[in-house]
C-alpha positions as CSV (number, residue, x, y, z in Angstrom):
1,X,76.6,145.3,160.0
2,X,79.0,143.7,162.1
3,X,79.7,144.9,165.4
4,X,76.3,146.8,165.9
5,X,75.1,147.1,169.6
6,X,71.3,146.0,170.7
7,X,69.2,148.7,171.3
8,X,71.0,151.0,169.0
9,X,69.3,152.5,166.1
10,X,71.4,152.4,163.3
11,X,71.1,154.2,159.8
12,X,71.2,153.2,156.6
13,X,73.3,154.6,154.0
14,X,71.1,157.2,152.7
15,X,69.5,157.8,155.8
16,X,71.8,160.4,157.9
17,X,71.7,162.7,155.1
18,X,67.7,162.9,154.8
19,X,68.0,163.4,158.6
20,X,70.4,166.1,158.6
21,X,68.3,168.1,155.5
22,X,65.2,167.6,157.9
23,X,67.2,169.0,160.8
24,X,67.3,171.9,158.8
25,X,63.5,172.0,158.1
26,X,61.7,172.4,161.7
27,X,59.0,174.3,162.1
28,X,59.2,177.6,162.0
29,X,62.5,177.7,160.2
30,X,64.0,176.3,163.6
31,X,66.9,173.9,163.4
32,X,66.6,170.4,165.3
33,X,69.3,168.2,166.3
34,X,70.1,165.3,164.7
35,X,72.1,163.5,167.5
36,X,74.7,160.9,166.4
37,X,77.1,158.7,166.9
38,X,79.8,156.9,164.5
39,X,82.0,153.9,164.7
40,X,83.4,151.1,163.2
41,X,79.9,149.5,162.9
42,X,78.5,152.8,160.9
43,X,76.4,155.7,161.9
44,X,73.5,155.5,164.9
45,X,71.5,158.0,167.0
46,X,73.0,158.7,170.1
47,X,70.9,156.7,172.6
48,X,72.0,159.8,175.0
49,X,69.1,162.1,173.7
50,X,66.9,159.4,174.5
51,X,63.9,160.9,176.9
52,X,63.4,160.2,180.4
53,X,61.0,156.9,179.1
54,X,63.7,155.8,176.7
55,X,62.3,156.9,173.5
56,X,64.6,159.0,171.0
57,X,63.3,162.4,169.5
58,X,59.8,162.0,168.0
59,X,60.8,163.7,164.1
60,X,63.8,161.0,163.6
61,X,61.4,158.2,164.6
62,X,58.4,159.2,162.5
63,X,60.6,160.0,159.4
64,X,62.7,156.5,159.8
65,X,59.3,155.2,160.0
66,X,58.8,156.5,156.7
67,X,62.2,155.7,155.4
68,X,61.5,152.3,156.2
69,X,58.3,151.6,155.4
70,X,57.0,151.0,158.9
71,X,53.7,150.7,160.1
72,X,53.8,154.0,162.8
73,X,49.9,153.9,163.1
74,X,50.5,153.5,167.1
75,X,52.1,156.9,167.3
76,X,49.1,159.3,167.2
77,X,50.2,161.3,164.3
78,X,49.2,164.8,164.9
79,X,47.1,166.3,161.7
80,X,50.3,168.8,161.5
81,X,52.9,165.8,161.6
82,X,51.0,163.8,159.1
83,X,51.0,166.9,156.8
84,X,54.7,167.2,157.4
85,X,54.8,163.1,157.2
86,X,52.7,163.1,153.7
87,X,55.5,165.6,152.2
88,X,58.1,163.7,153.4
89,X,56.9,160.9,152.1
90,X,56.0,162.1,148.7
91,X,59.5,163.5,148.4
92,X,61.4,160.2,148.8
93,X,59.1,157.5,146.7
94,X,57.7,156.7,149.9
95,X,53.8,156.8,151.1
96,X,52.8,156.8,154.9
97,X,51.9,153.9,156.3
98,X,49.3,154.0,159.0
């Protein structure tokens, strides 16, 4: 896209509305936020909700990871996250790598 920033994560189309379903879906019934941002250059996660180590919330990345077919085997996935991770994946076409 034009006019993306570095260091932004962006979304594909498709993307922000699997995230904003899985907001929906936290454990326990509990509903996460899905923090973003939109401009000219599309949709991204606000790099505002970012920890204090720079990294966004832990459920976007993993299911991104998932999205995109990324290798997230240096994340040590809980055994509940790669339940959660497993049925995430089955539901979009996807299989977890890692």
């Amino acid at each position: 896209m034009s006019g993306e920033l570095p260091g932004r994560i962006y979304l594909a189309e498709g993307e922000t509305g699997i995230l904003t379903r899985e907001a929906r879906r936290g454990p326990g019934g509990m509903v996460r936020v899905l923090p973003l941002e939109f401009g000219p250059a599309g949709v991204w996660l606000d790099p505002q909700c970012c920890d204090e180590a720079g990294a966004y919330p832990r459920w976007i990345v993993l299911r991104l990871g998932v999205l995109r077919n990324l290798d997230i085997t240096s994340m040590d996935i809980t055994s509940q996250e790669r339940v959660e991770l497993v049925e995430f994946a089955a539901e979009h076409g996807r299989e977890l790598v890692g």
